[in-house]
Steps between C-alpha positions, in 0.01 A plus 500: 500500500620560877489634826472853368203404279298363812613800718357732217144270480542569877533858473230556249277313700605766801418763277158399373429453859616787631292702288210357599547525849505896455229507260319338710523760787586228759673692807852381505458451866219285554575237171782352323588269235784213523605262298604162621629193373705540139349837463690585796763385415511711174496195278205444260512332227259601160240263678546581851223619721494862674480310813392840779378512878265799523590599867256712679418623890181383486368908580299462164164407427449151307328687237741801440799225559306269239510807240869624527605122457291504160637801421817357465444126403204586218741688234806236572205238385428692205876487397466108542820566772440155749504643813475233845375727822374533798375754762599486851571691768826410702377304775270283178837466330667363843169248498531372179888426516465310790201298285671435149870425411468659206365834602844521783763409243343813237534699797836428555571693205241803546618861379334821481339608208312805592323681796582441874872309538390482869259250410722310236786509792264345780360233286918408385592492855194255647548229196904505587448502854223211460724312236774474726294454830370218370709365268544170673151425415475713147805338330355164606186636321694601244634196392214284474405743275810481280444125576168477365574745206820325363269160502272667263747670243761296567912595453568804261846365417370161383183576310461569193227736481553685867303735661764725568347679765351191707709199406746414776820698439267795335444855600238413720760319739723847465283691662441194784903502522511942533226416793692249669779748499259744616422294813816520638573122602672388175789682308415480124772592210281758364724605230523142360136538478506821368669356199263196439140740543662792240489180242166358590373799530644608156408189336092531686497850308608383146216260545219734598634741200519191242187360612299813553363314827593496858590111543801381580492164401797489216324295234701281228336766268685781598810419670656590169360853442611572877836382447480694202417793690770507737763389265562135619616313251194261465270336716728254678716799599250640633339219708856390650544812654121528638593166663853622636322831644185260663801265661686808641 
């Protein structure tokens, strides 16, 4: 239960990918696949979404561009792998983070997968460049979305069955902190939260695995079995040290 395990989900899900990209018979120069958001950032948990851009020049027909996306989405379906995409071509991608929040804050964390890095490396340097040219206005964005999030789930280190990705404190607000940093106009101790997302996001993946779901609400009802799991010494253990990591 780590970092290594999510890299390896990560890497498998690269794979799997990658293999259907060249079975496909998509030209490596006109396509590519990234992944974005924790996928990107090589950390998925046992019920994390492949979450992909499907980056093309827009040279293709809609119907032949319709089939080679099929051709790689239809047999991840068939394994049951959830898999978030879209399609896009760089200047849709510029479009749509300038639209949504959510889409420019995956994109901060976009890698190459497989087929043109060009396209991968234009689409990383507009969301940066757009993140910081605008930042005054995004991070004011930005928090009255944390605002209106933390009002719904409330504070991670006071509740007693958190959402541990979307309570305030939770690894939801980690990934707001690493895009702050991102912007440029506030210095965050990134290695202080290094240490408090390793332990959500260990705790998050003994929850998926004990559950067999992808919630991360930590229920009364198995707080024990994920303390168990990680070798805390019961429940309360456990729990203090979700709350420390949420204050940090």
């Amino acid at each position: 239960m780590g970092t290594r395990e999510r890299r390896n989900r990560s890497n498998e899900g690269d794979l799997l990918l990658s293999s259907l990209f060249k079975e496909s018979n998509a030209n490596p120069q006109e396509v590519a696949i990234a992944a974005v958001g924790g996928f990107g950032r090589g950390e998925l948990s046992p019920g994390s979404d492949l979450d992909v851009v499907i980056l093309h020049n827009g040279a293709q027909p809609e119907a032949a561009l319709g089939e080679l996306v099929n051709k790689i989405l239809y047999p991840i379906w068939d394994k049951k792998i959830k898999i978030d995409y879209s399609v896009r071509t760089r200047s849709e991608v510029r479009e749509a983070a300038n639209d949504d929040l959510k889409v420019i804050l995956g994109l901060l964390d976009i890698r190459l997968v497989c087929g043109s890095a060009d396209f991968v490396a234009g689409v990383q340097i507009d969301a940066v460049d757009e993140w910081r040219k605008n930042s005054k206005a995004r991070l004011v964005e930005l928090q009255r979305s944390l605002t209106e999030r933390h009002q719904r789930f409330g504070e991670l280190a006071y509740l007693l069955e958190p959402d541990l990705k979307e309570a305030r404190g939770g690894l939801r607000d980690i990934t707001a902190l690493r895009a702050i940093h991102k912007s440029g106009t506030i210095l965050i101790p990134i290695e202080r939260i290094s240490v408090a997302e390793s332990i959500l996001a260990n705790v998050r993946e003994a929850l998926h695995t004990v559950s067999g779901r992808d919630k991360d609400k930590l229920l009364f009802q198995e707080q024990d079995k994920v303390a168990e799991l990680l070798g805390y010494a019961d429940a309360d253990a456990l729990m203090s040290e979700v709350a420390q990591a949420a204050r940090s």
